[in-house]
Backbone bond lengths (Angstrom), bond angles and torsions (degrees), N, CA, C in turn:
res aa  C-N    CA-C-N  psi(-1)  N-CA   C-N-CA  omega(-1)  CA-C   N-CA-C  phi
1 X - - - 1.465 - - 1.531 109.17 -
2 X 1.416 117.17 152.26 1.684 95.79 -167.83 1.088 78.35 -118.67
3 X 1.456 105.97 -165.42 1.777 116.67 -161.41 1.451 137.90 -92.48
4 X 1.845 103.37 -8.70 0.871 136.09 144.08 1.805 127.33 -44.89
5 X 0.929 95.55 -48.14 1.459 106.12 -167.03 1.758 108.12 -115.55
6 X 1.477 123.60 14.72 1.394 134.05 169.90 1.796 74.06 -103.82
7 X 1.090 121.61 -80.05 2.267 122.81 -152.28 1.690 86.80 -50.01
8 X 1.890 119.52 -30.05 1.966 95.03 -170.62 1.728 98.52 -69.52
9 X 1.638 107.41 -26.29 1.637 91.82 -171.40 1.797 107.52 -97.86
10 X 0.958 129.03 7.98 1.480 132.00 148.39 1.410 104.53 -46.25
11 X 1.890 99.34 -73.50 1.568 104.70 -168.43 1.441 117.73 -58.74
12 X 1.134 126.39 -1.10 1.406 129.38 -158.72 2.152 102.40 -110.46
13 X 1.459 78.29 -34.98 1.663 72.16 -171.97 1.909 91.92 -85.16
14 X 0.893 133.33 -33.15 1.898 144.81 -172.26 1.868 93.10 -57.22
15 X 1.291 111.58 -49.88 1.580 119.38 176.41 1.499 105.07 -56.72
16 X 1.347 109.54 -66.36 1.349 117.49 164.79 1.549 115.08 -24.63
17 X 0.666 125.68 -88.37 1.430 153.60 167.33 1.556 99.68 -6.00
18 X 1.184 88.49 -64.30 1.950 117.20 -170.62 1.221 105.04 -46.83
19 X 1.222 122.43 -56.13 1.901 153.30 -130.26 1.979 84.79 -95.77
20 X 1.456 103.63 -42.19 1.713 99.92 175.90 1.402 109.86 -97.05
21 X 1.615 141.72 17.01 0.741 130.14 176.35 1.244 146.45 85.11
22 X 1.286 114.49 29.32 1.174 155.87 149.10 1.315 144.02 -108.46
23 X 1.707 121.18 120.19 1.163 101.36 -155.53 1.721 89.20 -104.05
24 X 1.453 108.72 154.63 1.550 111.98 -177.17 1.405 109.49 -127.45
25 X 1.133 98.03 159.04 2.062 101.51 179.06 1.769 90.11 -103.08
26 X 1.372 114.01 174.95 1.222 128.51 -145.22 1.875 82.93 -91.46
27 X 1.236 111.60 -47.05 1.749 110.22 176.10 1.320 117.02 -65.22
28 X 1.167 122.54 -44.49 1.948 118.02 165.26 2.099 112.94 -46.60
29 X 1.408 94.33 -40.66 1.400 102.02 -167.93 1.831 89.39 -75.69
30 X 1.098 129.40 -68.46 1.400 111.37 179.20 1.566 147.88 -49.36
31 X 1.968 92.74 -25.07 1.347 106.36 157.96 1.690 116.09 -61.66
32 X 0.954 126.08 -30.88 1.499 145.19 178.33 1.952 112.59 -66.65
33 X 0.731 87.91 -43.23 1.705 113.42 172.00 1.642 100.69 -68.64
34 X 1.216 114.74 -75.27 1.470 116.94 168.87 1.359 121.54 -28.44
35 X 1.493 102.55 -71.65 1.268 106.72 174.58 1.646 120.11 -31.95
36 X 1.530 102.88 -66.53 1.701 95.93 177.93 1.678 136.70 -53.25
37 X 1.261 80.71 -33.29 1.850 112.64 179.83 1.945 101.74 -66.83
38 X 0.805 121.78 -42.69 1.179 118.10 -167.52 1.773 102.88 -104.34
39 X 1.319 132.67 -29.13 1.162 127.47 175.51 1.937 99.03 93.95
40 X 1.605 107.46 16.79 1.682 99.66 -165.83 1.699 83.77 -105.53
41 X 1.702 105.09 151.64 1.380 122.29 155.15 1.586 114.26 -60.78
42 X 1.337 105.29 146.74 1.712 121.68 -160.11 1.926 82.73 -111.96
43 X 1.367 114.00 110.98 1.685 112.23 143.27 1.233 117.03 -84.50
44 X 1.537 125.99 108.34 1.180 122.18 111.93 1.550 159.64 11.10
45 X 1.252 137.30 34.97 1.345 138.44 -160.98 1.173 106.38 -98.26
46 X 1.473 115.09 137.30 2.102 123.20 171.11 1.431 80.47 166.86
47 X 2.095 88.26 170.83 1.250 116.96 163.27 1.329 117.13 -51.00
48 X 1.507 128.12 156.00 1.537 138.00 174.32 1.985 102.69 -58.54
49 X 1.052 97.81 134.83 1.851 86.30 178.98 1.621 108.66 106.91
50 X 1.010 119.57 -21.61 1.657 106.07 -167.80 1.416 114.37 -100.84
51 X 1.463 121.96 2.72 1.259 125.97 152.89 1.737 114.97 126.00
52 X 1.235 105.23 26.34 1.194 107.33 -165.48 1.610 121.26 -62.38
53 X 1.432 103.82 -59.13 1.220 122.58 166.14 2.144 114.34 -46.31
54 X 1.143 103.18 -43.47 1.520 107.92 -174.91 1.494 102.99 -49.68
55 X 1.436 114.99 -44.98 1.443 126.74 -167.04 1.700 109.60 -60.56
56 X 1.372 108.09 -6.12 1.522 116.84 178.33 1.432 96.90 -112.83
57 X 0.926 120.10 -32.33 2.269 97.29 177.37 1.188 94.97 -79.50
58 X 1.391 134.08 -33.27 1.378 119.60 -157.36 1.251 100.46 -69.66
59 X 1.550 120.63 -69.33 1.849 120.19 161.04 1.112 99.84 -0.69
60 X 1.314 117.21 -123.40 1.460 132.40 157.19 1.148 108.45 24.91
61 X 1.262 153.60 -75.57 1.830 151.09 176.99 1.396 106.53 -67.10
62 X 1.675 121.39 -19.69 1.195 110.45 -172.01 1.707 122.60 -84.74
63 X 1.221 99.80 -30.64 1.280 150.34 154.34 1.345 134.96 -30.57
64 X 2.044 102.31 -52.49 1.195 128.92 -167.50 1.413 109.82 44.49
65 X 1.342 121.10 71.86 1.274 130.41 -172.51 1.636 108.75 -154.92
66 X 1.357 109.43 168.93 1.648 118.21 173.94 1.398 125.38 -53.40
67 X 1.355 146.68 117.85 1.288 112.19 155.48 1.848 115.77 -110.33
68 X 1.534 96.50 123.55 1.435 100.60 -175.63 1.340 104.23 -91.83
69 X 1.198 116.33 141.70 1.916 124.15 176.53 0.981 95.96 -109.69
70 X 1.592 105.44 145.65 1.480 123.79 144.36 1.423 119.16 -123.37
71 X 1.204 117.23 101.60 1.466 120.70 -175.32 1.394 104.20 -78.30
72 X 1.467 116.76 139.65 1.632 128.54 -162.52 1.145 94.71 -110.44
73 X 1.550 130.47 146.81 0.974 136.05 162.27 1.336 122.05 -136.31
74 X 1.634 138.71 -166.44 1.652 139.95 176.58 1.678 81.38 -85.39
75 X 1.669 96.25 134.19 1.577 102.77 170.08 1.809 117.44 90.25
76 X 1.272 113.65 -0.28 1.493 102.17 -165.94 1.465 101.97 -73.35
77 X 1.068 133.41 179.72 1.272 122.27 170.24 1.966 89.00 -162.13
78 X 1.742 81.91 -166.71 2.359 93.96 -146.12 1.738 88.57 -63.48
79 X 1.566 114.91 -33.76 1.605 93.95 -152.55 1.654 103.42 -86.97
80 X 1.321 133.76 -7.79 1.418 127.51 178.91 1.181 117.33 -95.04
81 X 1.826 111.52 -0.88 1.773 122.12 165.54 1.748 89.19 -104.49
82 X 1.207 126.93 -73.18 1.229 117.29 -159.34 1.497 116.36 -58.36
83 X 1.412 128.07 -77.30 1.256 149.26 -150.30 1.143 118.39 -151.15
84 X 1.473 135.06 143.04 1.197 125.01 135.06 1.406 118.94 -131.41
85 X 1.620 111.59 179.73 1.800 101.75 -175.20 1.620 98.54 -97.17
86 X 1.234 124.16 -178.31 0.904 121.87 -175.14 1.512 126.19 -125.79
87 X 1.074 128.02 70.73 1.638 166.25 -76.43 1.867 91.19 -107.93
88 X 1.281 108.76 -42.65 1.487 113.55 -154.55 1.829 86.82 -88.31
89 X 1.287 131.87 -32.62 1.462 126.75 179.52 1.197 109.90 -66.35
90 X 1.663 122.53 -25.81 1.229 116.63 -124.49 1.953 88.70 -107.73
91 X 1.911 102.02 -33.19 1.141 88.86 173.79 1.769 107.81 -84.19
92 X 1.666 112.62 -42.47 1.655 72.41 161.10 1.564 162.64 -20.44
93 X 1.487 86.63 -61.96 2.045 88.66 147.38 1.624 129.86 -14.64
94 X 1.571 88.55 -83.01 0.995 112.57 -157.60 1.755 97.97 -74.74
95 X 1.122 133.38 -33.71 1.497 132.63 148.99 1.111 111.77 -30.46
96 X 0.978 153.69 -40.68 1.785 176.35 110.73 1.386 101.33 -2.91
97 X 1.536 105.73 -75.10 1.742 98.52 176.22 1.373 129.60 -26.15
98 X 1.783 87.22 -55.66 1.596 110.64 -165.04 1.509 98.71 -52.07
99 X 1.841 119.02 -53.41 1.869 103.35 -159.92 1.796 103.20 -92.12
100 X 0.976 102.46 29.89 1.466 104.37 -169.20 2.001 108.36 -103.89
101 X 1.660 112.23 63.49 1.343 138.78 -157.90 1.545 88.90 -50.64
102 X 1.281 118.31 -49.79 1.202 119.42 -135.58 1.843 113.51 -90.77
103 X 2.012 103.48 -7.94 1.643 107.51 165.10 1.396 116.98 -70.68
104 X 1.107 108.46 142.99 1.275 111.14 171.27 1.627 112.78 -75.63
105 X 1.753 105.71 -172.54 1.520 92.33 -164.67 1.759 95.51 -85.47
106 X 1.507 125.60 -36.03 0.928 115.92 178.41 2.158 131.17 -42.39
107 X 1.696 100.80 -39.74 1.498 121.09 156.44 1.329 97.70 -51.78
108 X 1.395 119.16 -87.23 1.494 99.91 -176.17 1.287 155.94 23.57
109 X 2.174 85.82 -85.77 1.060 106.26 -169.87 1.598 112.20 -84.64
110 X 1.385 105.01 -12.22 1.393 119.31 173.86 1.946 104.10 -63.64
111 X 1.392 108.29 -83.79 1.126 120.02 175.19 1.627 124.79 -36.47
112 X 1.463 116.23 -17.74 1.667 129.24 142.34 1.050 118.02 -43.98
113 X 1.436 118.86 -69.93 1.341 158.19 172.14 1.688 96.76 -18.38
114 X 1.738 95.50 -65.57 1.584 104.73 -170.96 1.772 119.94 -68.53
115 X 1.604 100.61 5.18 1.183 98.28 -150.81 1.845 99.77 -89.07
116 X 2.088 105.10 -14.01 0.810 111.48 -171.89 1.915 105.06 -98.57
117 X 1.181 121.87 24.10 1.623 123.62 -168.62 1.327 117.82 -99.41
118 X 0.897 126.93 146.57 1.503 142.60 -175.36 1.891 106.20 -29.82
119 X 1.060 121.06 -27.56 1.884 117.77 178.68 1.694 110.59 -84.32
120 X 1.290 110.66 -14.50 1.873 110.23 153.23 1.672 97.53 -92.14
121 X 1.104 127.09 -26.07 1.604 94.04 -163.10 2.033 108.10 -90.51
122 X 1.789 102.07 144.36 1.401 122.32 -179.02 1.483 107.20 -98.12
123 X 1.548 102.07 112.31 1.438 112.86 -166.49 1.777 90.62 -85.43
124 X 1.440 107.98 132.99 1.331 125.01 148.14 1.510 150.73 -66.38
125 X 1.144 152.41 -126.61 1.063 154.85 157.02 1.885 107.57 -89.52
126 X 0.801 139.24 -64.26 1.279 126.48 -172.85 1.435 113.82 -111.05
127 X 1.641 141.02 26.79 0.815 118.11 120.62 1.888 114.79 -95.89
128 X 1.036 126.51 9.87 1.517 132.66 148.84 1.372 122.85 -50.13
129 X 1.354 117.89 -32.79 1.197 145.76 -179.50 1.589 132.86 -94.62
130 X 1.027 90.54 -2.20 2.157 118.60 161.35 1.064 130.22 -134.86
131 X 1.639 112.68 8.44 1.438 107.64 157.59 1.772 100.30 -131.42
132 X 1.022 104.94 37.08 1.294 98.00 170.10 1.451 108.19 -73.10
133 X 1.838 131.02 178.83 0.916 128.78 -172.49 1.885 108.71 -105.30
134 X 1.029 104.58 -26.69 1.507 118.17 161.51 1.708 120.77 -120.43
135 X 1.202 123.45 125.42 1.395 126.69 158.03 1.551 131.53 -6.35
136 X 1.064 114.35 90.31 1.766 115.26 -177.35 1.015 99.84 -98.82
137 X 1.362 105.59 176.81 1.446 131.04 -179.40 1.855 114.54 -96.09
138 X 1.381 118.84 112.96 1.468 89.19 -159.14 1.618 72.61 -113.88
139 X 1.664 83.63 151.43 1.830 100.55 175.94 1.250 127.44 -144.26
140 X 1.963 103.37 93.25 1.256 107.88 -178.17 1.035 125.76 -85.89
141 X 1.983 116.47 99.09 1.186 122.92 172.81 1.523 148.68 -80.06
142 X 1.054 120.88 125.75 1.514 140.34 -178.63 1.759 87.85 77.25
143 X 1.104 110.07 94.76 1.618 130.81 179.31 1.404 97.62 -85.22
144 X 1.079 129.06 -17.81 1.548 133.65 -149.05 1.877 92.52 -82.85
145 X 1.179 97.75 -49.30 1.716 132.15 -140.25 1.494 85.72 -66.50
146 X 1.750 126.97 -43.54 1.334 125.61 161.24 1.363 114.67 -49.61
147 X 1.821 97.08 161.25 1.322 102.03 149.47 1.581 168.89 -73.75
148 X 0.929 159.49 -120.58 0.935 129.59 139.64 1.973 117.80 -92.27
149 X 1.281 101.89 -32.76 1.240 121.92 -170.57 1.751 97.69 -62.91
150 X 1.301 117.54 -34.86 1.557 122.61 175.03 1.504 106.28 -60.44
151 X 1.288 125.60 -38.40 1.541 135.03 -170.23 1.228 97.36 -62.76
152 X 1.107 120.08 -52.58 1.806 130.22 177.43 1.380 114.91 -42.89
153 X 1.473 107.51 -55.48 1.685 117.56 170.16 1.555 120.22 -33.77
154 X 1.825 94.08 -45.12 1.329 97.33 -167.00 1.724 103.47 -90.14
155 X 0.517 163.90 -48.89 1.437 176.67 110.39 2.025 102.51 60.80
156 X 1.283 116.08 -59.11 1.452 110.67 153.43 1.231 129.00 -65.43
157 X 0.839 115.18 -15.85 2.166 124.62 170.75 1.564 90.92 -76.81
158 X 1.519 122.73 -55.18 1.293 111.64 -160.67 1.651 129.06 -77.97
159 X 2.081 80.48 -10.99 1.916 92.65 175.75 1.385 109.24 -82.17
160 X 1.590 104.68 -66.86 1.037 126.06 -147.03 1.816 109.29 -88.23
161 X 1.190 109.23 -47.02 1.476 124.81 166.86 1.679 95.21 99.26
162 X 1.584 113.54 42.11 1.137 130.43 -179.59 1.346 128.65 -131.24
163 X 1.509 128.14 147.72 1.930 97.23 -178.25 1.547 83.21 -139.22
164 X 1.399 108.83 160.29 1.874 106.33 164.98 1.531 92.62 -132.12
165 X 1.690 64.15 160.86 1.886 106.72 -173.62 1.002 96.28 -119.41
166 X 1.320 98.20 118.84 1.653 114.36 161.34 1.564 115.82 -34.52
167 X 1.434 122.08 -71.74 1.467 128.41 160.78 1.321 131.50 -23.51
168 X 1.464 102.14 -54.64 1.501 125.44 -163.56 1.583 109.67 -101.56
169 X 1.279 125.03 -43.25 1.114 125.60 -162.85 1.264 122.56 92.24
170 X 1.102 146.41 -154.10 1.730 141.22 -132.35 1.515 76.76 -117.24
171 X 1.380 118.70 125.72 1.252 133.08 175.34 1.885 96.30 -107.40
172 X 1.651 126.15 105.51 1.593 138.53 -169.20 1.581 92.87 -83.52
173 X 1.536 118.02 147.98 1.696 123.06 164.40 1.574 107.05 -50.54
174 X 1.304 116.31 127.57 1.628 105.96 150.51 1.332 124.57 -71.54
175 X 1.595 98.33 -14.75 1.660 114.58 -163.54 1.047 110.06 -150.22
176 X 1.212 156.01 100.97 1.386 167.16 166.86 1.602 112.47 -39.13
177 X 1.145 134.72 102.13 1.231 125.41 -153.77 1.643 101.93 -104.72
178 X 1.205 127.23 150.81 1.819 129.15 168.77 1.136 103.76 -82.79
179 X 1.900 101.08 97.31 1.606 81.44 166.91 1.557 109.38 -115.32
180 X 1.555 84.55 -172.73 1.909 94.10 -154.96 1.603 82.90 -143.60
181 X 1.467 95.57 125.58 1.907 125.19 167.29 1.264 116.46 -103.96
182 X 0.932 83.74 130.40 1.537 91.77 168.11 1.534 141.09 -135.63
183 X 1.234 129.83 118.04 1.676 120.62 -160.31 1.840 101.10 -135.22
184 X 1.371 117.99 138.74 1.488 155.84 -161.94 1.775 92.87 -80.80
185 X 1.521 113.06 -36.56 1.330 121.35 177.61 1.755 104.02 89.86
186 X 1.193 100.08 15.13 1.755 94.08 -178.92 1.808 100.23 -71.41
187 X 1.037 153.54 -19.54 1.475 142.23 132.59 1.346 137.24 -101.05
188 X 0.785 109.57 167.30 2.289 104.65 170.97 1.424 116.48 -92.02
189 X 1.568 97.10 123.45 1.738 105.70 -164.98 1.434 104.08 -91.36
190 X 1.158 105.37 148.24 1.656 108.65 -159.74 1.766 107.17 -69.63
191 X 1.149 96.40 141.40 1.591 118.02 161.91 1.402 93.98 -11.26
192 X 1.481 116.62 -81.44 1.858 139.09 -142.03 2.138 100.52 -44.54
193 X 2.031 86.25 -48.12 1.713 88.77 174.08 0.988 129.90 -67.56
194 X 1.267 124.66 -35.56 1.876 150.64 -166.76 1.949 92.64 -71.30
195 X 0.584 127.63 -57.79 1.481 125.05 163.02 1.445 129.77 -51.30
196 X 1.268 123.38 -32.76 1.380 135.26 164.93 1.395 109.97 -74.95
197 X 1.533 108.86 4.59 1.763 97.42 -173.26 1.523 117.65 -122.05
198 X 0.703 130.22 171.66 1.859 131.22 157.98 1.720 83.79 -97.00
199 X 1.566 97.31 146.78 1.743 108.14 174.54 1.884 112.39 -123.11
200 X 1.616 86.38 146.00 1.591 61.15 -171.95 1.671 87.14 -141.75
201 X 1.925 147.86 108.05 0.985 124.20 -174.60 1.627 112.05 -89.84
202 X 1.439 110.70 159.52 1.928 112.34 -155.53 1.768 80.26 -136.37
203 X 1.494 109.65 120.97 1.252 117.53 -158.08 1.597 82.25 -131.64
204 X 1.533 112.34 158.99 1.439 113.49 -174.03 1.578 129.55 -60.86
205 X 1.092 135.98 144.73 1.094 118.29 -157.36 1.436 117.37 -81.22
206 X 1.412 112.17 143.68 1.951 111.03 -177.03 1.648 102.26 -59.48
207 X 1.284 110.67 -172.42 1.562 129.44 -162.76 1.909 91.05 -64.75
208 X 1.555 100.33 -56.21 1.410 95.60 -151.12 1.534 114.49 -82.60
209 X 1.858 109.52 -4.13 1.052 86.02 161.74 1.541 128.30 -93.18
210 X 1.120 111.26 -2.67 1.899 131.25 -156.52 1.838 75.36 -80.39
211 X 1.570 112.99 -57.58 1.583 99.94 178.25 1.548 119.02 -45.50
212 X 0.787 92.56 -17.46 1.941 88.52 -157.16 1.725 94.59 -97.41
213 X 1.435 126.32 -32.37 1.537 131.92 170.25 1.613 105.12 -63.14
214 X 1.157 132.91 -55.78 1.216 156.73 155.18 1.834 95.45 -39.47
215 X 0.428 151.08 -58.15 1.705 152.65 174.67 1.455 110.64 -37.19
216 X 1.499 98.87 -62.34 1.224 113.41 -165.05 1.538 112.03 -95.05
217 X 1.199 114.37 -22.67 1.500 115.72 -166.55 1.548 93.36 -89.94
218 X 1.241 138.13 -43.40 1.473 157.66 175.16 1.536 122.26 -100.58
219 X 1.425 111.88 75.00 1.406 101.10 -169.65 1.643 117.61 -96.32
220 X 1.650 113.75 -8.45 1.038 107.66 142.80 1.263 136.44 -57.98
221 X 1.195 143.13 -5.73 1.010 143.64 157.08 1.602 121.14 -57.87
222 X 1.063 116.59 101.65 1.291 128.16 155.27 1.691 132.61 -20.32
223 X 1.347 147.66 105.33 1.490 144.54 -134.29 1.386 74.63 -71.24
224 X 1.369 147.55 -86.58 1.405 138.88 -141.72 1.670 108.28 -45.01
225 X 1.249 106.29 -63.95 1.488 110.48 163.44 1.520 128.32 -16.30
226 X 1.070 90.79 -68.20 2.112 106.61 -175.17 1.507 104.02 -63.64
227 X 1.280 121.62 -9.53 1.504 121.41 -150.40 1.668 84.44 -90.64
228 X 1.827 100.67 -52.71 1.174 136.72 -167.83 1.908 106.46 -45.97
229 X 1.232 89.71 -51.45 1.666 119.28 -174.86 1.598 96.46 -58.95
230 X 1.053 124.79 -50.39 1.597 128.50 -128.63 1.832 84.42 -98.68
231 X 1.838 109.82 -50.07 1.555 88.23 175.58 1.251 118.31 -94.93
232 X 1.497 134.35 26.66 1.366 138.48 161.10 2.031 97.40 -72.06
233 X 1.171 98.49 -60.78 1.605 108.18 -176.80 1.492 116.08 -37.55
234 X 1.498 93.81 -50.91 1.398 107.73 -151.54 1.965 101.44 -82.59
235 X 1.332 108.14 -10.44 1.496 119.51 177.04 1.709 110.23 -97.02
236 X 1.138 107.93 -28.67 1.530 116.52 155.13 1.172 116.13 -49.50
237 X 1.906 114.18 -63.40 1.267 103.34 -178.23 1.387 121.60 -78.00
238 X 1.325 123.66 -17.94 1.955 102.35 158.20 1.679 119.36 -78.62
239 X 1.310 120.68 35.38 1.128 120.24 153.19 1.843 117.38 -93.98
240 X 1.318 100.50 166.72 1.840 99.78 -178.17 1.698 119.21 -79.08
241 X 1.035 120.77 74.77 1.534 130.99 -160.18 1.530 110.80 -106.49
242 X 1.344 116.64 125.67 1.352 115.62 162.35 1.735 120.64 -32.49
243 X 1.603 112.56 -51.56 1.105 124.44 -143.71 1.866 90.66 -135.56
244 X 0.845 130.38 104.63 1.245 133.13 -178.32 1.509 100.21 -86.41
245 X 1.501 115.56 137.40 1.699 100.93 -173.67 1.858 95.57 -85.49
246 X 1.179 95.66 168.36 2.012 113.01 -166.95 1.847 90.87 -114.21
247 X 1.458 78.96 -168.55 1.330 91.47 176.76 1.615 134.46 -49.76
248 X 1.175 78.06 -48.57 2.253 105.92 -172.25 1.210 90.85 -57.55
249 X 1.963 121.72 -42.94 1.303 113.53 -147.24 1.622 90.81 -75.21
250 X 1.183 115.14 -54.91 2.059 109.32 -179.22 1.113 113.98 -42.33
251 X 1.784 135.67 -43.51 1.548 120.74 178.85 1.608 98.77 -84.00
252 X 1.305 116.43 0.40 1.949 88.37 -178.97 1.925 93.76 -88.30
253 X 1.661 93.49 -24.97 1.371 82.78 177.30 1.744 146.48 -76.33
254 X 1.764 81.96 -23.31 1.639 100.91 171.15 1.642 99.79 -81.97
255 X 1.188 146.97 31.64 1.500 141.49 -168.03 1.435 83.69 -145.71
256 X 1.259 133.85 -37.61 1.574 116.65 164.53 1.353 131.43 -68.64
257 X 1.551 118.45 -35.50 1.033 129.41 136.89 1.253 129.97 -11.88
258 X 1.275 109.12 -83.63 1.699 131.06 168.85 1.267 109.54 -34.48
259 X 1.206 102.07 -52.34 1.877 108.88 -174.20 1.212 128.16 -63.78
260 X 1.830 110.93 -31.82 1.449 115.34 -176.56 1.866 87.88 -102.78
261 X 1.738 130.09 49.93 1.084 115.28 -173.42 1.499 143.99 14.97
262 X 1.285 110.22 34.28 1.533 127.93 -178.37 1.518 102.57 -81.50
263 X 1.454 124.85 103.97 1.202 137.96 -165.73 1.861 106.74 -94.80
264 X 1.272 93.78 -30.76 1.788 86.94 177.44 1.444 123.26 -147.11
265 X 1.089 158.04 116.92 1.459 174.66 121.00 1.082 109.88 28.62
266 X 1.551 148.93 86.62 1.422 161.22 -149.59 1.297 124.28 -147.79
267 X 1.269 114.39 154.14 1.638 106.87 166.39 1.304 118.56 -87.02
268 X 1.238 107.64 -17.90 1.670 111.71 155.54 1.653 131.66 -52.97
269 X 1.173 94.92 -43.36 1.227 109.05 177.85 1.296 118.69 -97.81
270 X 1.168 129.77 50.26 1.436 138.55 176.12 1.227 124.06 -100.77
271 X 0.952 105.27 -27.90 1.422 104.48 164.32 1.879 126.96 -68.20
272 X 1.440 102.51 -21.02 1.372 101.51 -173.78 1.660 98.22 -104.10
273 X 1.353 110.33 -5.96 1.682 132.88 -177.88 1.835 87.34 -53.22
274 X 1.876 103.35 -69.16 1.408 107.07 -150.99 2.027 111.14 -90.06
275 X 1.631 94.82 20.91 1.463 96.67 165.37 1.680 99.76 -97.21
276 X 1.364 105.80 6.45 1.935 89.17 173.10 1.221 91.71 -112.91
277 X 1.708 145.85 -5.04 1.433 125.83 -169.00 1.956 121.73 -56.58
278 X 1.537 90.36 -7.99 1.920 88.77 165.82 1.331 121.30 -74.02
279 X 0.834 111.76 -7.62 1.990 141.18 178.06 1.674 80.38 -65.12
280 X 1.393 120.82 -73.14 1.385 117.94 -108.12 2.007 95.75 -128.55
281 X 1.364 127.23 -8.03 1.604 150.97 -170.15 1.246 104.09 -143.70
282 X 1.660 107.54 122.96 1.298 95.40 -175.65 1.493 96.62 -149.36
283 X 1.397 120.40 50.50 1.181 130.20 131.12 1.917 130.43 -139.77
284 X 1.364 117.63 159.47 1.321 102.34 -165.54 1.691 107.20 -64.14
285 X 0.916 133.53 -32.94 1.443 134.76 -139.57 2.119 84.09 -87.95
286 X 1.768 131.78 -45.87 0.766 137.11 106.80 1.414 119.57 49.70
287 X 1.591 90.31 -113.92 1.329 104.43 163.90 1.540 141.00 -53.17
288 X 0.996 97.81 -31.52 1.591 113.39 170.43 1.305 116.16 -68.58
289 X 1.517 107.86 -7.29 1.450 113.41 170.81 1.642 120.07 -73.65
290 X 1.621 112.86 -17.10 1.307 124.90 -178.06 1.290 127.70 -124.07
291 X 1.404 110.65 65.04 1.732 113.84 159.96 1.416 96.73 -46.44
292 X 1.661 101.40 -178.85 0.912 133.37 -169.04 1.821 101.74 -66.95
293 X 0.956 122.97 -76.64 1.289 130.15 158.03 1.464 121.48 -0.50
294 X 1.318 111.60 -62.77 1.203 137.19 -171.85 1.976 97.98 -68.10
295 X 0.895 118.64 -53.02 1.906 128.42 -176.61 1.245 98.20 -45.63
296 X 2.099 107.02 -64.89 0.940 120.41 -175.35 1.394 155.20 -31.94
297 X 1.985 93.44 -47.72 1.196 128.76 133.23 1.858 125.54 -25.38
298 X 1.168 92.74 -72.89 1.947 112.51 -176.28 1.387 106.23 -60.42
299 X 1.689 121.97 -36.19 1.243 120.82 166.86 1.399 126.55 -70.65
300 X 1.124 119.04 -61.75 1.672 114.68 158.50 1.439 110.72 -25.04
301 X 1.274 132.63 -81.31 1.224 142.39 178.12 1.576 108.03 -24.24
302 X 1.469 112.66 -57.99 1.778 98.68 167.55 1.324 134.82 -52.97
């Protein structure tokens, strides 16, 4: 492909992108490109809030394709991502076996046999996601939030695009799916994964793009307003905060705004400023960072 025609399909998929609502930097949009081009999983790394996860539905619509989640948590383990059997059919069956005088042992042992086959087993999130019939988007979110021993699980999904079943045996992709990881960074993910991936880190967004998300995501918003919005946020987040607000938190906050018709960012208006700060702080210790004084401050400044 020459270089001409890799920057026309940059610009084409970044439009893309745009057109569903997402705004992308020129390196997110090429990590994305990669990803497909090479058949490698895309990690994800940033703070909670800056859009990590979005970057997988949006795919996904852009795409016109599946997106399967797997939300990660403390404790997940292989059979509530991969597979499980399906316990209540399975002794039915075999309830069946039991009054069924008249099989022989060879039936039986057959109809045992069946007890372990693909029509008892409950496909999960990522083997859902390799036998699909077209290419989805699989999106394992907050990877972090697992353990380590879960990382391991994934490690043949992420080589091979394969998982085995004890029962069944090595279940191969029918379909190679784009997937997209993502981790908050609350631990360090092992070497073994970080190599299986294309990396791409998604850091909060500068002034002009938070304006331009804010544009589009909130178009009632008034241009003075959003301007207003975008460096209230953005002065929040260089303060020392447990919880830095993200993306969601600026449109849940410019939509509270809207709601209590507060059209512009003032020291006058501060008082009705810090009846939306649940919009926009979302822990107590946080909050206690903003008396009145403190708003007052952030408002002037706009």
């Amino acid at each position: 492909m020459t270089l001409a025609a890799r920057s026309l399909e940059l610009a084409a998929l970044q439009q893309q992108l745009g057109d569903a609502g997402y705004i992308a930097e020129p390196g997110l949009v090429a990590a994305l490109l990669l990803m497909q081009d090479l058949g490698r999983p895309l990690l994800l790394e940033g703070d909670a809030g800056v859009g990590k996860t979005e970057i997988a539905k949006v795919l996904a619509q852009v795409r016109g394709t599946r997106l399967i989640r797997l939300q990660c948590y403390e404790g997940l383990d292989a059979h509530a991502a991969m597979y499980e059997w399906n316990y209540q059919r399975q002794l039915l069956a075999i309830k069946l076996l039991e009054q069924d005088e008249r099989a022989s042992s060879k039936d039986l042992a057959q109809k045992e046999q069946d007890i372990f086959s693909e029509r008892y087993l409950l496909k999960r999130p990522l083997l859902e996601a390799i036998t699909c019939d077209a290419p989805p988007v699989l999106l394992i979110d907050e990877v972090d939030r697992a353990d380590e021993a879960f990382e391991a699980y994934l490690l043949e999904l992420l080589s091979d695009f394969q998982l085995s079943i004890p029962e069944l045996g090595t279940v191969h992709a029918t379909s190679r799916p784009m997937v997209v990881i993502t981790s908050n960074g609350t631990r360090e993910l092992s070497d073994a994964l970080r190599r299986r991936c294309l990396y791409q880190f998604i850091d909060y967004p500068d002034h002009e793009k938070e304006l331009a998300i804010v544009r589009k995501k909130a178009p009632d918003a008034a241009a003075q307003l959003a301007q207003q919005i975008v460096s209230f946020v953005q002065a929040v987040r260089r303060m020392d905060l447990q919880k830095k607000p993200g993306i969601a938190e600026t449109l849940d906050w410019t939509a509270a705004l809207l709601r209590l018709g507060i059209s512009v960012i003032d020291i006058d208006g501060t008082e009705r400023i810090m009846e939306t700060l649940s919009a926009l702080i979302k822990t107590r210790d946080d909050r206690a960072a903003f008396p009145r004084a403190a708003v007052a401050r952030l408002a002037a400044a706009c």
